[in-house]
C-alpha positions in Angstrom: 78.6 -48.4 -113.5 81.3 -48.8 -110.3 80.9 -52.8 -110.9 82.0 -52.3 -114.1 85.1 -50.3 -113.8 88.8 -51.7 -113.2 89.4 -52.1 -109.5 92.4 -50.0 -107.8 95.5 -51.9 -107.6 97.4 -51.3 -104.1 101.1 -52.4 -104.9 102.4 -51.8 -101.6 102.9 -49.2 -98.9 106.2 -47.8 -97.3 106.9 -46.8 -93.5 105.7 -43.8 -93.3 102.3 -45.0 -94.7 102.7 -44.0 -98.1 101.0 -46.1 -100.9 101.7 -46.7 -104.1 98.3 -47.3 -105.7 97.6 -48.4 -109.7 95.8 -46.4 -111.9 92.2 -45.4 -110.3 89.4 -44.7 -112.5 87.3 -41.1 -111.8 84.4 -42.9 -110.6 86.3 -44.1 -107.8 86.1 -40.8 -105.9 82.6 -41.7 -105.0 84.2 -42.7 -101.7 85.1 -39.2 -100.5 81.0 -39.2 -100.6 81.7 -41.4 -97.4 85.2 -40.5 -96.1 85.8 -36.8 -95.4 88.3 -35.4 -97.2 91.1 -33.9 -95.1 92.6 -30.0 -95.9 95.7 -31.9 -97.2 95.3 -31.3 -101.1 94.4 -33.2 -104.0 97.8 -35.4 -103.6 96.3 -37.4 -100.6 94.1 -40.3 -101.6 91.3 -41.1 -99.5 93.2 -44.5 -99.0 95.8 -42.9 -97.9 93.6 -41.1 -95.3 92.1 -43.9 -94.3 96.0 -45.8 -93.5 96.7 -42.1 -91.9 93.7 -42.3 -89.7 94.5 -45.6 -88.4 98.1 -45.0 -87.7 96.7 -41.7 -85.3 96.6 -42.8 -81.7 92.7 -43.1 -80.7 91.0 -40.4 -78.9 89.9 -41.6 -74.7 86.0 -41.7 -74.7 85.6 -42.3 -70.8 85.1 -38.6 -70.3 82.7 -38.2 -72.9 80.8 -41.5 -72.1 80.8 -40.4 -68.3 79.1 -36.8 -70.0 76.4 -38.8 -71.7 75.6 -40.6 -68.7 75.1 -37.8 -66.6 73.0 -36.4 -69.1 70.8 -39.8 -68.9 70.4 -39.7 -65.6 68.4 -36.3 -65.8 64.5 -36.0 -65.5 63.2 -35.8 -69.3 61.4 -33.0 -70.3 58.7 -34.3 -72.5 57.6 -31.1 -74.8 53.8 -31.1 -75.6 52.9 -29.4 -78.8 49.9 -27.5 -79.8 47.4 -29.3 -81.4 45.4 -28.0 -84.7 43.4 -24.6 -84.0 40.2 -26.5 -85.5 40.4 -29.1 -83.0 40.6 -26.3 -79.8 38.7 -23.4 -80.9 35.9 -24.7 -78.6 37.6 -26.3 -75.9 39.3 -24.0 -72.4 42.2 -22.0 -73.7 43.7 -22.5 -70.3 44.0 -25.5 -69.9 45.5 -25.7 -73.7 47.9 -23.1 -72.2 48.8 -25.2 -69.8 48.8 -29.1 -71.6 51.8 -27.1 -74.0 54.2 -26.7 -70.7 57.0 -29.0 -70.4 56.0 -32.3 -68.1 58.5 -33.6 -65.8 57.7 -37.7 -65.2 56.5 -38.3 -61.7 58.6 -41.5 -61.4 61.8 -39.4 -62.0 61.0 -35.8 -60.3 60.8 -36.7 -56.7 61.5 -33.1 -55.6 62.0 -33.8 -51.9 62.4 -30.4 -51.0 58.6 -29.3 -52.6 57.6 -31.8 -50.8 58.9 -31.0 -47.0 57.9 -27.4 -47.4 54.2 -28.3 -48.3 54.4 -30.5 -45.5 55.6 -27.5 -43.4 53.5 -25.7 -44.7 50.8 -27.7 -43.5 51.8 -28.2 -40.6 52.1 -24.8 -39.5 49.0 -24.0 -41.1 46.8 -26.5 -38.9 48.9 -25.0 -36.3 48.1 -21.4 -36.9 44.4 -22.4 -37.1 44.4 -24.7 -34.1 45.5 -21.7 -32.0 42.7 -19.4 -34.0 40.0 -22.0 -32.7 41.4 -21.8 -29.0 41.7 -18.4 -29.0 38.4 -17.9 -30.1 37.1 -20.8 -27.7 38.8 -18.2 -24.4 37.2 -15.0 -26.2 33.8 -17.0 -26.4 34.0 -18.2 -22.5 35.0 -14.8 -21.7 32.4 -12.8 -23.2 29.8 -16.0 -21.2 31.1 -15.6 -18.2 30.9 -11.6 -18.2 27.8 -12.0 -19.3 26.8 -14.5 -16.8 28.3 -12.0 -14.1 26.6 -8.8 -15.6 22.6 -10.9 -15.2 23.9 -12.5 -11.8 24.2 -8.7 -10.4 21.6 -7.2 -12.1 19.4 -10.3 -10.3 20.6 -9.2 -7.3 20.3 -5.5 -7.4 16.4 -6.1 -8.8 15.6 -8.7 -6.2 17.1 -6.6 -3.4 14.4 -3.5 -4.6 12.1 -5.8 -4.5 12.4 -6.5 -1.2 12.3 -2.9 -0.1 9.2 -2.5 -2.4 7.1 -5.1 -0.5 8.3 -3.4 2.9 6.9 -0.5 1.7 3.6 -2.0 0.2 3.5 -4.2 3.5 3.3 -0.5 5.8 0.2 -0.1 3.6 -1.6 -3.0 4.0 -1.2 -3.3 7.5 -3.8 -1.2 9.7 -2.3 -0.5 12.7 0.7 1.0 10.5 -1.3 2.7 8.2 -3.6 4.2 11.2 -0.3 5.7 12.5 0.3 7.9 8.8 -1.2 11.1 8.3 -2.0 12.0 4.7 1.4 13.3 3.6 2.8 10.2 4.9 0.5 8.3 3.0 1.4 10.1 -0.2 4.7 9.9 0.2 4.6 6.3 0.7 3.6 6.3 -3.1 6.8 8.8 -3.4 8.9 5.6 -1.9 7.1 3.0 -3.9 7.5 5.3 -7.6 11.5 6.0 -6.7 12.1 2.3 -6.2 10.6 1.6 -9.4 12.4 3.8 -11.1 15.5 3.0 -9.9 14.4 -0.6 -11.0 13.8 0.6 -14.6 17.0 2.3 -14.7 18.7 -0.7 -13.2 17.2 -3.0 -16.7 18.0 -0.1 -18.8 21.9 -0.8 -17.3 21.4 -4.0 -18.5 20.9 -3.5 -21.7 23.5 -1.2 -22.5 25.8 -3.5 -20.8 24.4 -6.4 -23.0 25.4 -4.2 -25.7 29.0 -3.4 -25.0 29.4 -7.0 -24.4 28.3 -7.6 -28.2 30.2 -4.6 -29.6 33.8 -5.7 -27.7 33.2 -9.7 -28.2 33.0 -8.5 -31.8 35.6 -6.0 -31.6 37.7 -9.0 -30.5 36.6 -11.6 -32.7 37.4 -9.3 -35.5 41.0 -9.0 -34.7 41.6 -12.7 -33.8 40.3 -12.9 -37.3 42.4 -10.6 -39.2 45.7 -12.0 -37.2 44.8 -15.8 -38.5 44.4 -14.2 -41.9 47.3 -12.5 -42.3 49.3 -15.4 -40.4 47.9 -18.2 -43.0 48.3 -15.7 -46.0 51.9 -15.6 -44.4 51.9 -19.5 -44.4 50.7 -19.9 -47.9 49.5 -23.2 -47.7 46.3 -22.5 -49.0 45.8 -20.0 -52.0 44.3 -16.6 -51.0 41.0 -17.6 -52.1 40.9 -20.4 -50.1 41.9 -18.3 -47.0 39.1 -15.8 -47.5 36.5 -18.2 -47.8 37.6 -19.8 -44.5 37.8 -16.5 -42.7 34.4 -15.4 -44.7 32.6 -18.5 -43.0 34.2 -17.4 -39.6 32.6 -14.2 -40.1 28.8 -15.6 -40.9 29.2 -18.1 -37.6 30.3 -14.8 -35.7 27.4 -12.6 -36.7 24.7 -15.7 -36.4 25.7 -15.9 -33.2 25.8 -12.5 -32.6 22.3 -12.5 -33.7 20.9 -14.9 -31.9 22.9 -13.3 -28.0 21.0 -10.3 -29.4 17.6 -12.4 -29.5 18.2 -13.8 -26.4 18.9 -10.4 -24.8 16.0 -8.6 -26.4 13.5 -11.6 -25.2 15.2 -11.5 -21.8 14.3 -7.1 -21.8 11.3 -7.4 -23.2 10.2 -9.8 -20.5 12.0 -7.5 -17.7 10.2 -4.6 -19.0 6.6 -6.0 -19.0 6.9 -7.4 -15.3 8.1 -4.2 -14.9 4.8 -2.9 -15.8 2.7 -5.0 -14.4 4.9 -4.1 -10.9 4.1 -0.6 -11.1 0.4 -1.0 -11.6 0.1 -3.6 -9.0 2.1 -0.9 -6.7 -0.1 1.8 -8.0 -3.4 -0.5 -6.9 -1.8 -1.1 -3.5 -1.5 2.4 -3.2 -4.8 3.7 -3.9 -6.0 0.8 -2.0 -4.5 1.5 1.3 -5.4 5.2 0.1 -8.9 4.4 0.4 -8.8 1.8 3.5 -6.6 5.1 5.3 -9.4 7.8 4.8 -12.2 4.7 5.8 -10.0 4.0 8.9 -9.8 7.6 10.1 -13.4 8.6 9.4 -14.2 5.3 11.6 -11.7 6.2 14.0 -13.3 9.9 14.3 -17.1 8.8 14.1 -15.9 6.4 17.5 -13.8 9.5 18.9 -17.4 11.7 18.6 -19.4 8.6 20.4 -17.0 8.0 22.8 -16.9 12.1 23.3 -20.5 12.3 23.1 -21.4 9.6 25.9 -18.8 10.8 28.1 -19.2 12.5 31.5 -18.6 16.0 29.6 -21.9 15.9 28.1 -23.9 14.1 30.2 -25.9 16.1 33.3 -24.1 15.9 36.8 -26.3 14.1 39.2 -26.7 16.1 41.6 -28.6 18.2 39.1 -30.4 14.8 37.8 -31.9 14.3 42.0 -32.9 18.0 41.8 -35.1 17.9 38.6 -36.4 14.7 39.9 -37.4 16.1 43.3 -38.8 19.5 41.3 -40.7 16.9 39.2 -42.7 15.5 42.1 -43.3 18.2 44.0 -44.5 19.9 41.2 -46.9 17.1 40.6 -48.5 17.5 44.0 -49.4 21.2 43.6 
């Protein structure tokens, strides 16, 4: 054993760090186990090594100490590793994807920079959707207010050929009017009442193709207010596409609801025209036939009066002269 071996003898060491050493037994080379041995040759002890090595001016550490605590003050990138296949054959092989990335430690990553563009991106993306919701708040009051317009003229077109229907209907129900028609007159009064209601019909049919290009260009214009804010927040990218679609995909449904239910409203609203329409023109029609009727009765009456009148006039009744004559032939034929 070491222990048991003669220890070395150092008799003595001259300026230039040479040593003059006893005899050394071979199991004392166990120490170039923990000294390196330089490339100077097997005359160089690893005492004299050691005495070299501390006679060598030091090497300065501050520059490799100021390295190491750079390096310290960097985020550490914690590694996770895979675990056993048994253990994840039934769990999500994404999210196992993702657990093996590197993890940054929230307390050391601040990444300020991340952080102002997601707030700019939010910001302008509440921004670009705030303008979407304006701008689809003026195409909404637009497309009202035509509308409005569009049934605030038709009112007054259909109100002012009302008013020349009941003047017509009016020259028929009054008799001193109606005895101043002949027949063609009277017929053609129905000529009057039929072309006003036709112009009426035509005036509701206006209506609703107006009520229709009203729908198609408050669409049209939804539409591209839509596909602007789309491709303005896909620009953006504060939300993920996705995300994006399904907002604009809900914009769409709200459009065509309400698109649906103007189209209700504006069939009712037709519909409702149309059958007072029809009960117009048949109340005309009976007006018609009416004064028709009360026409031919006035003018028989008015004839049957003319005869009397005629009849009991002086043109047929006997001159009196020739009354006194038949009268006096009367008597005087009594006496013979």
């Amino acid at each position: 054993m070491l222990n048991d071996q003669v220890p070395v003898e150092v008799r003595g060491a001259s300026r230039d760090g040479a040593v003059d050493e006893g005899p050394v037994d071979e199991d004392f080379n166990l120490a170039g186990r923990f000294f390196p041995t330089p490339d100077m040759g097997a005359l160089v002890t690893p005492g004299q090594f050691l005495l070299k090595s501390l006679n060598h001016p030091r090497t300065r550490t501050s520059k490799i100490s100021a390295i190491h605590t750079a390096k310290m003050k960097l985020p550490k990138m914690q590694a996770n590793h895979s675990r056993a296949p048994d253990m994840t054959i039934f769990g999500d092989v994404r999210a196992e994807t993702r657990s093996l990335l590197t993890q940054v430690p929230a307390a050391q990553a601040w990444m300020e920079g991340v952080h102002d563009m997601e707030r700019s991106k939010a910001a302008r993306h509440d921004r670009a959707w705030r303008v979407y919701l304006e701008q689809r708040g003026e195409v909404e009051d637009t497309h009202r207010d035509r509308i409005a317009s569009a049934l605030q003229a038709s009112r007054s077109e259909l109100d002012a050929m009302g008013a020349e229907l009941d003047r017509n209907c009016a020259r028929l129900t009054d008799d001193e009017q109606l005895m101043m028609l002949d027949e063609g007159s009277v017929h053609g009064a129905w000529d009057d009442l039929n072309s006003v209601l036709r112009q009426r019909e035509k005036a509701i049919a206006e209506l609703g193709n107006l009520l229709e290009e009203e729908e198609a260009r408050r669409r049209a214009d939804q539409e591209a207010l839509m596909l602007d804010t789309l491709a303005a927040l896909m620009s953006i990218a504060h939300a993920s596409e996705g995300a994006v679609e399904r907002m604009m995909e809900t914009e769409a449904l709200e459009m065509n609801l309400a698109l649906l239910r103007d189209r209700r409203a504006a069939a009712s609203l037709l519909q409702r025209l149309k059958a007072r329409e029809v009960g117009l023109e048949e109340q005309s029609r009976r007006t018609w036939e009416g004064s028709m009727e009360r026409w031919r009765s006035l003018r028989t009456k008015h004839a049957i009066g003319r005869f009397v009148a005629r009849i009991r006039s002086q043109e047929f009744a006997e001159p009196r002269e020739r009354v006194e004559q038949l009268a006096r032939a009367r008597r005087a034929g009594g006496h013979v």
